[in-house]
N, C-alpha and C positions, 0 to 999 in steps of 0.2 A: 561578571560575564555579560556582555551582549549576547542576544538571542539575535542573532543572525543564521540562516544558512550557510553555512560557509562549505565549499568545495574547492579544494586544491587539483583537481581535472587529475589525476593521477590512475586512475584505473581499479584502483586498488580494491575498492568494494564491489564491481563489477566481476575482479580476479577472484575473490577468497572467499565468494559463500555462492551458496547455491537460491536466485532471485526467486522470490514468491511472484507468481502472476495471480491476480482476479477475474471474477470471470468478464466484469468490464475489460479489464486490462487485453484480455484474449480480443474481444472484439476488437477492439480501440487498434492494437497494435496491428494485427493480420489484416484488418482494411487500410491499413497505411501502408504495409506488404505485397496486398494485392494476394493477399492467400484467404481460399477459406479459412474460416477458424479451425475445422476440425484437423485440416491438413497441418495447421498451425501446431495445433494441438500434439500432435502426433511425430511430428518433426523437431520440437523444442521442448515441451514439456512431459514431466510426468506427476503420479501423484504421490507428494509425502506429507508425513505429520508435520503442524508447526509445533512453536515453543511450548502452546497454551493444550499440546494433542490432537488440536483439529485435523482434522485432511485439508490439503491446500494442493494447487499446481506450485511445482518450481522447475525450472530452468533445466534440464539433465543432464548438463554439464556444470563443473564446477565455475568456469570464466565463460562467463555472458556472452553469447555469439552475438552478439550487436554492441560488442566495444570494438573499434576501428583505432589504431592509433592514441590510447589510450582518453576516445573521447564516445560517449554514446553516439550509435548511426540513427537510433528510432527519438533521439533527444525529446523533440515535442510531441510523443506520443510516447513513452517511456512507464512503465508501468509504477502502479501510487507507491508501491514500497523503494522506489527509487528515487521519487519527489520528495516524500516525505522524512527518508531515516538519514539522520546525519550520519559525518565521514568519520566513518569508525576507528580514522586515525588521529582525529581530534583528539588530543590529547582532555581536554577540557571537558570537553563533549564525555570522553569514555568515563572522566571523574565526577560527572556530573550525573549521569547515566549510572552509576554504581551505588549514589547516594539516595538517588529521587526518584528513579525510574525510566527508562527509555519514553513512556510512552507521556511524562511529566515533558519532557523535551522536546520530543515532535512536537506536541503542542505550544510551546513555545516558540518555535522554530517555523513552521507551518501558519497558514493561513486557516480559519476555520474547514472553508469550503474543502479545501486540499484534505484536512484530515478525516472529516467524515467520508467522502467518498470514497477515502481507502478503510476508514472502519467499515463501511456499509459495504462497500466491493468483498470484503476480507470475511464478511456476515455470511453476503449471500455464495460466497462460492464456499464456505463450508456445508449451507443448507443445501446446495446442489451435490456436493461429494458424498455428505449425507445419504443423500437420498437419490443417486445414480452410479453407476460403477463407470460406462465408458461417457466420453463427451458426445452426447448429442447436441447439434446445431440448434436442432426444432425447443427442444429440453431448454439449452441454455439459455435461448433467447426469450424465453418466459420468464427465468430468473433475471435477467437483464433487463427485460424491459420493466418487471415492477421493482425493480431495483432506482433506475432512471426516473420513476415516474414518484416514488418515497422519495427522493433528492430534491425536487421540487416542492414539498410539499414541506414550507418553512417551516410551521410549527412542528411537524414532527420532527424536520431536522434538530432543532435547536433543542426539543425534551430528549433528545436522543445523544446529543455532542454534553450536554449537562449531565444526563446518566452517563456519559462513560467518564467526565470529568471525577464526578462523585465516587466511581468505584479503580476506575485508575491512576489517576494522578494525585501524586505525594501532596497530601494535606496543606502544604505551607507555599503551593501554587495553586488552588484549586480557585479563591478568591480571584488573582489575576487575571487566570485563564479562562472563567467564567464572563468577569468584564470586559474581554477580547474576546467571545463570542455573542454575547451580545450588543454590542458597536458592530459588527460586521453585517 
């Protein structure tokens, strides 16, 4: 199997789940809308459990309101769990994904930089749901800004992209995946 991203534009993962946003992602997309975040906030998302338990924002609708024609409209501002998770109709992908783990594959698939900012996005807005009930603008943007400012900050990136290789990615990729973060 090539580790490519591969996308057949078809919609399909936009239609059939309901998308996690970060609290990056909140900023990132509403300034590209020209909405506050919190109006954002309020208008598209709400909060549920993910896979792992945590609280997360997702989407309130099951099909993505920013698929147009089965093509993303926010494309280059599109939140990390959409960069990052392959097309769940990848046949390949789903077989691959059953054996090794999803998150053995993103990293694959992904660029390092690409992945930690959605593990680190996907951190800090559990530590905000954590420890907030509604979104505050002033709130968020403290978690966002030391969120932004740990992303710079290479060496922790990289002890950080290694602990999460170590504890999630299937053993018999951990070696490669490690050597593709550090070359990058």
């Amino acid at each position: 199997m090539d580790f490519i991203h591969r996308c057949d534009r078809c919609g399909e993962c936009c239609r059939s789940q309901k998308i996690p946003f970060t609290i990056l992602d909140i900023f990132d997309v509403s300034a590209h809308l020209s909405m506050k975040p919190r109006d954002f906030v309020e208008k598209y998302l709400e909060v549920g459990t993910g896979s792992d338990g945590e609280k997360i924002y997702l989407i309130k609708a099951t099909s993505c309101p920013f698929l147009e024609h089965d093509l993303c409209s926010i494309n280059e501002f599109k939140p990390s769990t959409c960069r990052t998770t392959p097309c769940p109709k990848n046949k390949e992908y789903a077989d691959f994904t059953k054996k090794y783990r999803l998150l053995t594959l993103e990293f694959l698939l992904n660029s390092p930089e690409d992945m930690i900012k959605h593990c680190m996005g996907a951190e800090c807005t559990g530590e905000y749901l954590a420890a907030h009930k509604k979104f505050k603008v002033k709130t968020a943007q403290k978690y966002r800004e030391k969120t932004e400012s740990e992303l710079h900050d290479r060496k922790h990136v990289m002890a950080l992209l290694e602990r999460i290789v170590m504890i999630a990615v299937h053993p018999e990729f951990r070696a490669m995946i490690t050597a593709k973060i550090r070359k990058s």
